[in-house]
N, C-alpha and C positions, 0 to 999 in steps of 0.2 A: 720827225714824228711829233705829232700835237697829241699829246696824252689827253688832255682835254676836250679836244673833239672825238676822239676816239668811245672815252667814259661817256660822253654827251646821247652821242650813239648809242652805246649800250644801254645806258637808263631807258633811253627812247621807246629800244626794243622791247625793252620788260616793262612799260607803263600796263599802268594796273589794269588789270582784266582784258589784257591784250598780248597777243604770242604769233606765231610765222607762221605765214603758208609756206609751203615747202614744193616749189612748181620745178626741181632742179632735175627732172630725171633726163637721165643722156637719152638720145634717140634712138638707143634700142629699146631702152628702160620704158619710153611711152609708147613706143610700138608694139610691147608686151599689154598694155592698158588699151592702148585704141584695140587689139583685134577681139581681145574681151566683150567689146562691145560690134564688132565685125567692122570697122572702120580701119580703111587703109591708112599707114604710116606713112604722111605727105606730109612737105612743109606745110600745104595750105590749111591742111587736119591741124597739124597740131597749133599752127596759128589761131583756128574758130576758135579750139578749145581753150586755150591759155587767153585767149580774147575775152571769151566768155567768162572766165574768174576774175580778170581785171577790170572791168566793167559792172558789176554786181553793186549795186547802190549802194553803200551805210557799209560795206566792206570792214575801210577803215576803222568800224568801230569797234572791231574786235580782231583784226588785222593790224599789228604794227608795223610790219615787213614782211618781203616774199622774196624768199632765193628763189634766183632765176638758173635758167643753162648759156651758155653760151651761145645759143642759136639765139634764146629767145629776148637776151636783153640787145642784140642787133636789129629783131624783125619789128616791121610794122603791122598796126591792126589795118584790117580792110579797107579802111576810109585814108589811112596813109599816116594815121596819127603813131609817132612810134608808142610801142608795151610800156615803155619806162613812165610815159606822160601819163599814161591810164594812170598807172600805178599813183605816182606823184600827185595827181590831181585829186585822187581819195586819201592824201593824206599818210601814203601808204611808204615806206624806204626799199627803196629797191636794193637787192640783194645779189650775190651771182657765187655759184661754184664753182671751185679752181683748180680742185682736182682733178687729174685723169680716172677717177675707178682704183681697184684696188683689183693688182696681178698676184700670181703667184710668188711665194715668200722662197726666193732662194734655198735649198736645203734644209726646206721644212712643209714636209707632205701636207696638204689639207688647209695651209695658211695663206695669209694674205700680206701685202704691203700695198697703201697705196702710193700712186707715182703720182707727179706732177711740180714737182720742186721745179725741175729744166725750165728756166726759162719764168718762171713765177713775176719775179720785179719786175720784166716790161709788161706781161699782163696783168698785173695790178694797176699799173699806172694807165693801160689800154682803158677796163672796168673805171678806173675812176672818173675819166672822163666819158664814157658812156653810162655815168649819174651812177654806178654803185655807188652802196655807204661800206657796205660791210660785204664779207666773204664766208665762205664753209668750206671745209673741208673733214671728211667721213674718213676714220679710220674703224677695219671691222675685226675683233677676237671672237674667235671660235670655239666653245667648246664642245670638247669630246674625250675619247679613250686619251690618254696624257696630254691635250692640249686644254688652255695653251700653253706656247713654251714661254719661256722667260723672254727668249729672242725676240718672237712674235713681239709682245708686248713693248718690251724696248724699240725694237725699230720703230713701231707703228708709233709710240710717245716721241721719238728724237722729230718722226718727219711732222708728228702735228704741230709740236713747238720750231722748228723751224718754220712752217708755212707762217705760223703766229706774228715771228717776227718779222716776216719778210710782209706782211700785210700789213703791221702796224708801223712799219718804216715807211708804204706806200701810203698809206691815207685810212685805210680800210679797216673797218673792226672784225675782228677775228670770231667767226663760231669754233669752235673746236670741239667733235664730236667723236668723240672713242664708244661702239657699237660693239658691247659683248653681246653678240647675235642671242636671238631666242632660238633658233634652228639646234634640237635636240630633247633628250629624255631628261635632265638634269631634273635636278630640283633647284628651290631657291634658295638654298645653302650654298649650293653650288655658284649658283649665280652671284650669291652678295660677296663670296671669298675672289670670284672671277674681277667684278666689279672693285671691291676694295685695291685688289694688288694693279688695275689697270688704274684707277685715279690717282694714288699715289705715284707711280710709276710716271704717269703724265707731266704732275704737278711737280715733280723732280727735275723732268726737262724743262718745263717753264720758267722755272727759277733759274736752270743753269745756264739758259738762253736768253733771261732781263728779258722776258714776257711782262707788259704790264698788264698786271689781274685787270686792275681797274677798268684796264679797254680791252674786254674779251669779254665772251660769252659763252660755256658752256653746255652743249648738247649731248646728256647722255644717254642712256640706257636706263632703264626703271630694272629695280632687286626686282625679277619675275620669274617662275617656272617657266623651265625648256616646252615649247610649246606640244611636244609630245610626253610629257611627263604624265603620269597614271595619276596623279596627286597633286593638281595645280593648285597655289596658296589664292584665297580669294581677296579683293580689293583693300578690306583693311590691312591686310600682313604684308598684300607687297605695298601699301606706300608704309607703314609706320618700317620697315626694313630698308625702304630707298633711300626713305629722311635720316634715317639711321648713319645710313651707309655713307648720305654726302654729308652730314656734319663729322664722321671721320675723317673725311677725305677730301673735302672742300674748304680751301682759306675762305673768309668772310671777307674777303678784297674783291670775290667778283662778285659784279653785278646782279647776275641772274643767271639760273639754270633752266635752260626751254628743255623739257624732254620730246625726243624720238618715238612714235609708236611702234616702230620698231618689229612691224609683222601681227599686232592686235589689230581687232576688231575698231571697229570706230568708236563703238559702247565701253568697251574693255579702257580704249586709251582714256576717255572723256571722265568712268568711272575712275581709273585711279588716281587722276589728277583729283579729283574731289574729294576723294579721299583722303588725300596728303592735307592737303588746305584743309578740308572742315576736322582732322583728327590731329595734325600734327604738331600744332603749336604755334610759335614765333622760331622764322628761320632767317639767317643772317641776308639771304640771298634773295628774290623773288624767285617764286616757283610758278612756270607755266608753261606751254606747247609751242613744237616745233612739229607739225604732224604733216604728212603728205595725205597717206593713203585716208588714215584717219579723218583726212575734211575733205577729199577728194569722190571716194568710190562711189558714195550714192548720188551727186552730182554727177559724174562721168555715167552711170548707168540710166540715168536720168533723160543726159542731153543725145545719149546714143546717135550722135552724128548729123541729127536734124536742125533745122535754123528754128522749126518751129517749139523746139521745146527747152529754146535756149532759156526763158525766161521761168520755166518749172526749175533747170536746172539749178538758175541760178539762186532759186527761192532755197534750194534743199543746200547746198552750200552757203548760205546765210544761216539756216539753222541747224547747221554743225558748226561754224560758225560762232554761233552763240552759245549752243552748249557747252563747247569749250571757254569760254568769255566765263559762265557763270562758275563752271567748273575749276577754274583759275580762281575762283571769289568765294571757292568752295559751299555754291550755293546750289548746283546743279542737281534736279530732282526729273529723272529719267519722265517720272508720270507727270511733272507737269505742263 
């Protein structure tokens, strides 16, 4: 394990005014997105598609990295150039996800764990030689009527710090993403006490697993109201409560924290992020984005299947894009 290349990595990823694409969805996950837009679920579809964000001019300028799926850092684009070179060529670190999804939580109605530890070290070592730098791995807490449980939590913290280690013994820098879901009524009380007991709980296993902070990356969840709450808190309350939340709960060893959008609007992620930056202060960490849907939807609604509007597409993912880039610089002004 090169501790050093790993950190190298991680600073990469959090270079200033620069955060992830998140192009990691399993093949059912974007055959939920393609039919959205009535486009059949084919490798060739989801090729154009993922073609077409890799390709996107000046990308890199506000792109530091893109986790990928495992179909897609194998496939080539049309011309026969593999995704990875796209990627590479704008300056960009290719990325990959290693988990299987997250199943049902043994003896705990409503819960989750995700799988994919079996077998992890030879596909690290797979990834690393098909140009990954770094990995992800999504664990998700749920609340609701008594959840979560203690259990929940713990399981989902033991498997993120193991996957941690087993990626930084391979080459790989680790994201590590604990997802207290927005799916419910809560409020953001709720959320930031979900939140606190989930990061600590994490940062438990880290330690007891000889995780180095240094070469890791944290992706988590924004202090937010349940998105069906009657009383949603607005953009200043949840970041000065996020910032809040990670300086309890976050060593100032790691690098950088990318948030999740997490089921927000595209406007909602880009506003809280600017939030946090133009209100919050000086933070030990850099704060910036790891967003899918958030830089993704009005591009995919955009390119709706056609060759010919791959280039509007690609114009409207360059300016989500950069609003996120300015919103990381805490300069982001919606009107301008």
């Amino acid at each position: 394990m090169n501790i050093d290349q790993l950190a190298k990595t991680a600073n990469e990823m959090v270079a200033d005014y620069k955060g992830l694409l998140a192009v990691d969805e399993s093949t059912g996950t974007i055959g939920k997105r393609l039919d959205s837009i009535s486009v059949e679920n084919t490798g060739d579809n989801r090729r154009d598609y993922r073609e077409l964000l890799f390709r996107a001019k000046g990308l890199g300028q506000f792109i530091s990295g893109v986790i990928l799926y495992d179909e897609t850092i194998r496939q080539d684009a049309a011309d026969g150039t593999p995704l990875v070179k796209l990627l590479q060529d704008e300056g960009i670190i290719p990325g990959i996800k290693v988990d299987t999804g997250a199943k049902d939580l043994p003896g705990s109605a409503g819960e989750n764990i995700t799988e994919g530890l079996d077998g992890l070290p030879a596909r690290v070592k797979e990834y690393v030689g098909l140009g990954a730098r770094f990995a992800k791995w999504r664990a998700v807490i749920t609340i609701g009527d008594h959840l979560p449980s203690r259990y929940s939590i713990h399981a989902n913290a033991h498997a993120l710090a193991r996957y941690a280690k087993i990626c930084q013994e391979g080459g790989l820098t680790p994201v590590v993403e604990p997802e207290v879901l927005i799916n419910g009524d809560h409020d953001i009380d709720r959320c930031d006490q979900v939140t606190t007991l989930t990061l600590n709980t994490l940062f438990d296993e880290l330690y007891a697993q000889d995780v180095s902070l240094e070469g890791m990356i944290l992706k988590p969840n924004m202090v937010i109201s349940g998105s069906d709450c009657e009383s949603r808190a607005g953009a200043d309350e949840v970041a000065g409560r996020t910032v809040e939340c990670l300086k309890r709960c976050v060593p100032a060893a790691v690098p950088g924290v990318m948030f999740l959008s997490g089921g927000q609007s595209e406007e909602e992620a880009t506003a809280h992020l600017n939030a946090m930056i133009a209100n919050a202060g000086p933070t030990p960490w850099k704060l910036t984005y790891s967003y899918a849907r958030a830089l993704q939807q009005s591009c995919l609604k955009t390119w709706h299947g056609e060759a010919g509007n791959v280039n509007a597409a690609q114009e409207v993912l360059l300016e989500r894009a950069r609003a996120n880039s300015a919103a990381s610089a805490g300069t982001y002004n919606k009107a301008a």
